[in-house]
TORRO-981453 format. One line per 5 residues: number of its first residue (from 1); their letters; for each residue x, y, z of C-alpha. Coordinates in pm, whole numbers. Example, Ala and Ser with C-alpha at 12.3 -4.5 7.8 and 13.67 -1.06 7.14 Angstrom:
BEGIN
1	as	1230 -450 780 ~ 1367 -106 714
//
This chain:
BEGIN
1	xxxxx	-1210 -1820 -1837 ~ -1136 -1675 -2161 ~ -1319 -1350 -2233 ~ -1445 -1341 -1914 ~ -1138 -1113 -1758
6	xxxxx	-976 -864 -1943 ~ -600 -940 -1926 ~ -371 -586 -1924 ~ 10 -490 -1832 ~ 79 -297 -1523
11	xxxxx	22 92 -1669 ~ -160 -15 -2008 ~ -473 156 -2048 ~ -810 35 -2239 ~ -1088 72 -2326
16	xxxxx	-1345 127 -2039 ~ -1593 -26 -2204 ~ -1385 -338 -2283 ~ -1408 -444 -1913 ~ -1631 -729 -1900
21	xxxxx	-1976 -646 -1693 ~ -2078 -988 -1564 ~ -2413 -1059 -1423 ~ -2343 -1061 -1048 ~ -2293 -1429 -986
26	xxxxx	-2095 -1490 -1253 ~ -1913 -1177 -1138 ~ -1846 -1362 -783 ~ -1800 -1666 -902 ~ -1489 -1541 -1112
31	xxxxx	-1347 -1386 -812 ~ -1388 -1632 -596 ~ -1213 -1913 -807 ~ -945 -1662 -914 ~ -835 -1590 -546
36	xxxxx	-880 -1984 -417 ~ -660 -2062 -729 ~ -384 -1791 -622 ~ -506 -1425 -771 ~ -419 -1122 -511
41	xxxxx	-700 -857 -525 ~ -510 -537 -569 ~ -824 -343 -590 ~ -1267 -402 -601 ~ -1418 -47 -607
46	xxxxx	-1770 114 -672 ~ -1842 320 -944 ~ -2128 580 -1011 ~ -2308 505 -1317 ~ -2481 881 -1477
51	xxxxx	-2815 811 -1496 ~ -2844 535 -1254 ~ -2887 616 -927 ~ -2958 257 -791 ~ -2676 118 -1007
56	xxxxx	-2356 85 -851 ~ -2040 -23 -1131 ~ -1806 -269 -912 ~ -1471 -314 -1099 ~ -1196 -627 -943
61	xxxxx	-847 -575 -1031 ~ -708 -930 -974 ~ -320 -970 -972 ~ -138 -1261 -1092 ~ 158 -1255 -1030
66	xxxxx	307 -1575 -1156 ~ 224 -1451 -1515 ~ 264 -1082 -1472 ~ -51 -976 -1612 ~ -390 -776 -1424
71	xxxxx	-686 -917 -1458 ~ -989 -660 -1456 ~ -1386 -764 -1414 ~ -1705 -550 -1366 ~ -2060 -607 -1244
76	xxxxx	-2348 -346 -1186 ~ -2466 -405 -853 ~ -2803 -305 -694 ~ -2803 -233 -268 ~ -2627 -574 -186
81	xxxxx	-2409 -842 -333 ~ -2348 -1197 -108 ~ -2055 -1147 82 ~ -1732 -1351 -37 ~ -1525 -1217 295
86	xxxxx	-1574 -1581 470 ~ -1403 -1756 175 ~ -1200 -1514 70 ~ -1090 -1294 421 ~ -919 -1056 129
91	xxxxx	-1198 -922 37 ~ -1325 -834 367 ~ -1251 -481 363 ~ -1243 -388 70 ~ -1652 -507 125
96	xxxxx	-1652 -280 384 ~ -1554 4 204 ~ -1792 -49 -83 ~ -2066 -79 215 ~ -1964 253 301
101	xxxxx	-1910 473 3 ~ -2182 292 -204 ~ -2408 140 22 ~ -2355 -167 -170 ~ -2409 -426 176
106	xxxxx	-2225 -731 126 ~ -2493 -1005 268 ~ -2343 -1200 508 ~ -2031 -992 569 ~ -1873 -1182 893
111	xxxxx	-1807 -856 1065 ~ -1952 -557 840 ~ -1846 -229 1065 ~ -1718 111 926 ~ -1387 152 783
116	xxxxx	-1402 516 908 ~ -1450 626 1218 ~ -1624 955 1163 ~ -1795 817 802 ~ -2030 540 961
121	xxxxx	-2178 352 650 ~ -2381 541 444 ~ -2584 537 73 ~ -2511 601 -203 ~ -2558 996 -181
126	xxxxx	-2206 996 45 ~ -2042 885 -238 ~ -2112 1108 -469 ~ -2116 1456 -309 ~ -2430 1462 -251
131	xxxxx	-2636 1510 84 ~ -2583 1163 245 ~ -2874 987 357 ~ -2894 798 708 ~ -2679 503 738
136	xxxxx	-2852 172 559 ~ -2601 -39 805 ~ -2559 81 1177 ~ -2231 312 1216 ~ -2204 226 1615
141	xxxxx	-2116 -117 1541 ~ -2018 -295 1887 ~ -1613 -456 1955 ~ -1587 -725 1928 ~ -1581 -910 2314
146	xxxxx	-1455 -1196 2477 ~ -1615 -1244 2818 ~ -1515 -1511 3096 ~ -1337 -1479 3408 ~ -1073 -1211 3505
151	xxxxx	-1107 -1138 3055 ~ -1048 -764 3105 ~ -1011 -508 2822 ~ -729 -258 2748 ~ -773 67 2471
156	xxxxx	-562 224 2363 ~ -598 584 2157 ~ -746 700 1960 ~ -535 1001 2030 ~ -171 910 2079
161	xxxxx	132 1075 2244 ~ 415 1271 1986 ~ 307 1287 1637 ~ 121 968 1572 ~ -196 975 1365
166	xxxxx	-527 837 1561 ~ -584 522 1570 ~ -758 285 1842 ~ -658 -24 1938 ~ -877 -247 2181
171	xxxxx	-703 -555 2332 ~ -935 -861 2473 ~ -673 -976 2728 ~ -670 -1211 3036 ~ -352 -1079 3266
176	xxxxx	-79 -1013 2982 ~ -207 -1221 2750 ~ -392 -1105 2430 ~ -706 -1294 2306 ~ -774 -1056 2043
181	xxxxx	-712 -724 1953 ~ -939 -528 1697 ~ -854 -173 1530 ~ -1012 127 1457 ~ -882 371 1195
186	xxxxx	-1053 641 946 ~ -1050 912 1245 ~ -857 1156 968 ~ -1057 1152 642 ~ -913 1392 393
191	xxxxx	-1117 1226 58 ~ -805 1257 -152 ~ -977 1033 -411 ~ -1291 1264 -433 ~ -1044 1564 -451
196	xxxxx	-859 1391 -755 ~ -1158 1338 -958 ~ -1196 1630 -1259 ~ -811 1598 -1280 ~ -497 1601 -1377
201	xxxxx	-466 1952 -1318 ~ -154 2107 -1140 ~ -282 1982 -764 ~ -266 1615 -860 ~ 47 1518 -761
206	xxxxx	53 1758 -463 ~ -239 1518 -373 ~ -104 1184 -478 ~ 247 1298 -254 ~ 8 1370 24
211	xxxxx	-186 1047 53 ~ 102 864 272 ~ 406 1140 392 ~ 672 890 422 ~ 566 729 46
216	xxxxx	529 1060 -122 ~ 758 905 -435 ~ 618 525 -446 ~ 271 754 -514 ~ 385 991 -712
221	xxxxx	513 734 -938 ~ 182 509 -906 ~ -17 805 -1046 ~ 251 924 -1331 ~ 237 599 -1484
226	xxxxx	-171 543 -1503 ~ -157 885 -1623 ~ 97 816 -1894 ~ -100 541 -1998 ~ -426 728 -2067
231	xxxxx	-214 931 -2243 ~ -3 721 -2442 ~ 374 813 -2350 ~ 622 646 -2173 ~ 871 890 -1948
236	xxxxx	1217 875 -2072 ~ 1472 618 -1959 ~ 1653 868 -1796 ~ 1356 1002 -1636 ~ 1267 620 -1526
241	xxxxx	1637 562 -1415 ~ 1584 904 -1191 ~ 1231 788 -1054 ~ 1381 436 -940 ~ 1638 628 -801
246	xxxxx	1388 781 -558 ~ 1210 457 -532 ~ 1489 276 -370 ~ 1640 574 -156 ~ 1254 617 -12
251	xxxxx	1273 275 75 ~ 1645 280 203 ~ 1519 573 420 ~ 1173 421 569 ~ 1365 57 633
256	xxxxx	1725 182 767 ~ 1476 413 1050 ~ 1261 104 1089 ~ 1576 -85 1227 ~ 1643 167 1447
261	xxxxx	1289 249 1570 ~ 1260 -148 1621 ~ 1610 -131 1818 ~ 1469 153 2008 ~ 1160 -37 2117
266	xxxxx	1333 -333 2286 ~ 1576 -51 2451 ~ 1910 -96 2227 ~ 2025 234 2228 ~ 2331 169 1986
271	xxxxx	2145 58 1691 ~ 1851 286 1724 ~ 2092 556 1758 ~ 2306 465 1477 ~ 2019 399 1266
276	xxxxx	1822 710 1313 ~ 2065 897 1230 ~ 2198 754 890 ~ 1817 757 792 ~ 1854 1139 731
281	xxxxx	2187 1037 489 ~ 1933 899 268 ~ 1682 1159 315 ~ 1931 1423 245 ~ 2033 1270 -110
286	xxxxx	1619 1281 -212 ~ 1714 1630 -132 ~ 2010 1619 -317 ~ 1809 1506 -599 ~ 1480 1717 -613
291	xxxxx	1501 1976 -308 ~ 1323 1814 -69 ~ 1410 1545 155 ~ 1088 1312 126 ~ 1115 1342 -281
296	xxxxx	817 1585 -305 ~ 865 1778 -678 ~ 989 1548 -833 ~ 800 1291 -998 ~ 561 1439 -1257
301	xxxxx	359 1275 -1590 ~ 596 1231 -1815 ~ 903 1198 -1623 ~ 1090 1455 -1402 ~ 1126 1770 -1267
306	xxxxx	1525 1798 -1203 ~ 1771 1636 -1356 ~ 2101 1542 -1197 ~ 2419 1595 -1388 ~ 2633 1274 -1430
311	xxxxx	2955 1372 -1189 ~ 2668 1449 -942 ~ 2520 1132 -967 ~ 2903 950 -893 ~ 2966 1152 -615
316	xxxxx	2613 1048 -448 ~ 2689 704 -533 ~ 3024 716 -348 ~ 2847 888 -27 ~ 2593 663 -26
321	xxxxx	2832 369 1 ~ 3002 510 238 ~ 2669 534 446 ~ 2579 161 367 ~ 2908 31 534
326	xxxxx	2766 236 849 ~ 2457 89 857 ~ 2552 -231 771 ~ 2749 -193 1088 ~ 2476 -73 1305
331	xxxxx	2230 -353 1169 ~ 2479 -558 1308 ~ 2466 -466 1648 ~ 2126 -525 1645 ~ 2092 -883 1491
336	xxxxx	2386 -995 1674 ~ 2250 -905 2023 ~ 2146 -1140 2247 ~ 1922 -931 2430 ~ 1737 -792 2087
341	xxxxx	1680 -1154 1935 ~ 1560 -1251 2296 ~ 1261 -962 2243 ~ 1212 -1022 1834 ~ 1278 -1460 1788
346	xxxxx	941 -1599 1794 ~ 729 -1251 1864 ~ 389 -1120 1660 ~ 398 -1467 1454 ~ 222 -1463 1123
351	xxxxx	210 -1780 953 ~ 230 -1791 554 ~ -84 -1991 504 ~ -246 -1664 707 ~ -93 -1361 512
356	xxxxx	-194 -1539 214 ~ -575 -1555 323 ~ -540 -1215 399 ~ -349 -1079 70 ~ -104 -910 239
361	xxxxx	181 -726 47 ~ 542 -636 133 ~ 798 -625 393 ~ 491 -766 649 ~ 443 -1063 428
366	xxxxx	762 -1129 264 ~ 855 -1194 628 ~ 611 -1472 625 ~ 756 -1642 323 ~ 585 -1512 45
371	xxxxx	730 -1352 -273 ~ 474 -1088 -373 ~ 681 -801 -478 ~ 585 -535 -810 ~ 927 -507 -898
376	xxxxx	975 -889 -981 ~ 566 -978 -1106 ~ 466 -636 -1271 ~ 797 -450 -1350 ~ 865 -159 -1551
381	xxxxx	1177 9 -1650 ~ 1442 22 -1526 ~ 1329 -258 -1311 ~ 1266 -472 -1645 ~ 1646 -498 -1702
386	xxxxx	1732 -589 -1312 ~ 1628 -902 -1186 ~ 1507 -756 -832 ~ 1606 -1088 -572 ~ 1308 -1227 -345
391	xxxxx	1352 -1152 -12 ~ 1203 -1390 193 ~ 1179 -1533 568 ~ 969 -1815 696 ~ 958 -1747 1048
396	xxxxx	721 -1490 1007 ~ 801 -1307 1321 ~ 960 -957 1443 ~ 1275 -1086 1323 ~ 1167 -1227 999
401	xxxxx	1017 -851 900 ~ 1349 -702 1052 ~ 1561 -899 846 ~ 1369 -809 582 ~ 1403 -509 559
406	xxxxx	1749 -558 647 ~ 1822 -728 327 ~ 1553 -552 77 ~ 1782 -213 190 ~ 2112 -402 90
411	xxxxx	1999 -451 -226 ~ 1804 -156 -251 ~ 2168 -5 -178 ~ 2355 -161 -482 ~ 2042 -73 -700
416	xxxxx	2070 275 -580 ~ 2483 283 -671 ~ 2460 111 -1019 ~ 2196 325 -1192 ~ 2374 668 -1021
421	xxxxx	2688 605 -1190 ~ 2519 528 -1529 ~ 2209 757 -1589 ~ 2100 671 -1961 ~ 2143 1012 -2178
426	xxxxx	1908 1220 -2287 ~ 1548 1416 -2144 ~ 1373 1401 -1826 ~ 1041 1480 -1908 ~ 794 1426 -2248
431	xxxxx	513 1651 -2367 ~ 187 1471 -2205 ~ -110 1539 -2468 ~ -497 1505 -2334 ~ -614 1198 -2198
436	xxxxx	-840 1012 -2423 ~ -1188 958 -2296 ~ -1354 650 -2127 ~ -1036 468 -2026 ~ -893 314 -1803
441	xxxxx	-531 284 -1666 ~ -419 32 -1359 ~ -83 112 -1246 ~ 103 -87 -930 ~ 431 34 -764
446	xxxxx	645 -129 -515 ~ 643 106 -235 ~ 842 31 94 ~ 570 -94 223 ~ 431 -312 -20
451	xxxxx	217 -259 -336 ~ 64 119 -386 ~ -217 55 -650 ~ -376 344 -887 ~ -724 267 -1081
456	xxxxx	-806 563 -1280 ~ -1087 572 -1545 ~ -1160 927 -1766 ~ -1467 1051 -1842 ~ -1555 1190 -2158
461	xxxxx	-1377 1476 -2113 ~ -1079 1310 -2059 ~ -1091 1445 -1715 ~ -1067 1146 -1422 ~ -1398 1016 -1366
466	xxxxx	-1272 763 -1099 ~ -970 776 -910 ~ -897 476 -711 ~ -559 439 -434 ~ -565 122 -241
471	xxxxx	-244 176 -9 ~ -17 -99 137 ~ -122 -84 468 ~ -518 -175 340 ~ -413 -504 274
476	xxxxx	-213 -541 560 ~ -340 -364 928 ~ -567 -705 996 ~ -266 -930 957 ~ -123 -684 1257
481	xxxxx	-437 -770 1437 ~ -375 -1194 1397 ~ -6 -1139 1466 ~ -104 -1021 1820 ~ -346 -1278 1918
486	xxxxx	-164 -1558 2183 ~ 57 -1276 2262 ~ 167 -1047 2549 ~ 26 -701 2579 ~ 370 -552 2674
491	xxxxx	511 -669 2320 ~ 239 -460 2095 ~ 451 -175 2049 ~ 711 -371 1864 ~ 500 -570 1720
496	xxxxx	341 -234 1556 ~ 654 -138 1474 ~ 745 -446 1294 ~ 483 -377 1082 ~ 499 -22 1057
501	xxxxx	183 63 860 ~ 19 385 760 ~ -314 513 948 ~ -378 809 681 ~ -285 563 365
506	xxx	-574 326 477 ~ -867 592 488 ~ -865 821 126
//
């Protein structure tokens, strides 16, 4: 509908202003065809409006994909809008959220209950640092249950052995088998997005690095490029070549110790042994790179903070061949086991007509047959001179996300080798003047998990009035919850693992 959605390039910034505001109908209509016909939400947030304080601004960021372009909408919303969760089950949380940190209530929300435990949904006042009123939607909202004969229940958490962050998960199960299993998250909420606002200052990227550990770069880079865009500078190719760098060998890390966390949960040692340990190989060139093993440091606005000198970059290359050969090795002990497929063929299905109800990004859906991936729709250099393959699968299983992964690292791999041994000359890092005033930047990243997206919109002090992170795992924790439903109890662990999604990147 021309003029009705602002079209934009991943990282270009506009005008704030230049975002349509549509009545609310028209507002929901727009969605609501845009997703039927194929859009992916990548984010809907509230806004506070100064002077307002019954007006709520709700921006959509609307991906298509197909035509590599954003689409961005606005309405001002009052204390409700009519729920679109039932026809579009993307939206659902996202709903939630706005429920929560706006007290916008989405009327007729299928199953409107907090999206953080220890935030139970509030006004307005919550929001915005204020003193939060009493909840305008009850924050002990019940499970869901399933009742009948011998239907028992089994919870599980919130507080979890080793290191895991809190989560609870609540199975509905008769014997073994699952009828449904619901999940709880938000028991951590740091309000990185509140802390962000009056930025950039020199704790930004600290913050942006600390919103998932294990995606510290895919973040880092989010936020570098919607801040380059309210600037108006572009980091240097070298500086790009250096980030992708980064990019891949985060997501050769998280994938390669995936394999081996998934080999250790059917109980073949071999794999999970081999894999574990070539994880740190890749881990240990981040370090190479920047210091620090998880890439912390070195992403910045406007490129880089370390540069690495071009005999350096060969011999990494040549290790990290070296450690590909291993692991292509130990990945193949796994997929060629007869015991493994037994555990992963036909486990935690998630059927592509499903994943695409529920918007779901990356490895998780890629595995049931969809092509969604940033670095193919939305790319940006160097990934705009390298045709990035789709990795699919259709079976939409454990093995379908192993093999995934599997074949996302190989490539990941040569990606990793080719731009080592030919770093483009010149700087890593350009001056970044003030951010102009009352605009807005949209910038999506392919983590190793899926799509990271930044909304940030400046105030007019140039200072970020809005700071918006929707994570991979937001899209994709309920199409964990589906994947376990017809299943048995004693397979949730792998199918978790299969799925491998972050508890603190879903709550900010």
């Amino acid at each position: 509908m021309p003029g009705r959605v602002l079209l934009v390039a991943n990282g270009q910034a506009v005008d704030a202003a230049a975002v349509p505001r549509l009545p609310p109908e028209e507002f929901q209509q727009i969605l609501s065809d845009a997703v039927t016909a194929g859009a992916r939400v990548s984010a809907y947030y509230g806004q506070a409006l100064p002077g307002q304080p019954e007006a709520v601004l709700v921006t959509a960021v609307l991906a298509n994909d197909a035509e590599g372009r954003l689409g961005l909408l606005a309405t001002v919303a009052g204390e409700s809008l009519p729920s679109l969760a039932e026809e579009c089950p993307s939206l659902q949380l996202f709903e939630r959220e706005l429920a929560e940190q706006f007290g916008v209530v989405p009327l007729g929300h299928p199953w409107l209950k907090p999206v953080r435990y220890e935030h139970p949904m509030g006004g307005k006042g919550a929001a915005r640092g204020t003193a939060a009123a009493r909840p305008t939607i009850p924050g002990d909202t019940p499970f869901f249950a399933v009742t009948g004969e011998e239907v028992h229940e089994v919870a599980v958490g919130p507080v979890h052995a080793g290191i895991i962050e809190p989560g609870h998960f609540r199975f509905q199960c008769h014997g073994e088998h699952v009828f449904h299993l619901e999940i709880s998250l938000g028991y951590q909420h740091r309000a990185i997005e509140r802390m962000l606002l009056g930025g950039p200052s020199r704790r930004t990227t600290v913050l942006v690095e600390s919103i998932a550990g294990d995606t510290a770069v895919g973040h880092a880079v989010a936020s570098a490029r919607a801040v380059e865009g309210l600037a108006g500078v572009e980091a240097p190719p070298r500086a790009a070549a250096l980030r992708a760098v980064a990019l891949e060998l985060e997501r050769l890390a998280n994938h390669v110790g995936d394999l081996g966390a998934l080999a250790g949960d059917v109980g073949y040692l071999p794999a999970a042994s081999f894999c574990g340990a070539l994880r740190a190989d890749y881990l240990n060139a981040l370090a190479e790179i920047c210091g620090n093993r998880f890439g912390r440091g070195l992403v910045v606005p406007g490129g880089v903070r370390f540069d690495l000198p071009a005999e350096a970059g060969v011999r990494l290359a040549v290790r990290l061949a070296l450690t590909w050969e291993k692991v292509e090795e130990a990945a193949g002990l796994f997929f060629e086991s007869a015991s493994v497929r037994n555990r992963t063929d036909g486990t935690g299905l998630l059927g592509k007509e499903v994943a695409v109800q529920l918007g779901m990004v990356g490895p998780a859906a890629r595995g049931s047959g969809l092509t969604v991936d940033v670095r193919r729709s939305h790319p940006f250099p160097p990934y705009t001179a390298t045709r990035v393959p789709a990795v699919t699968a259709s079976s939409g299983d454990v093995f379908a996300r192993a093999w995934v992964r599997l074949e996302e690292a190989r490539h990941s791999a040569r990606l990793v080798g080719e731009w080592l041994r030919a770093l483009p000359p010149g700087e890593v890092r350009s001056e970044l003047p003030a951010l102009a005033p009352h605009r807005l930047a949209v910038s999506l990243v392919e983590g190793w998990r899926g799509e990271l997206c930044h909304a940030v919109t400046t105030g007019g002090d140039g200072r970020f009035d809005r700071y918006k992170v929707v994570d991979a795992s937001f899209h994709d924790w309920m199409g964990l919850q589906q994947a376990l439903r017809a299943e048995q109890i004693s397979d949730f662990p792998l199918c978790n693992k299969s799925f491998n999604l972050s508890y603190c990147g879903h709550d900010l």
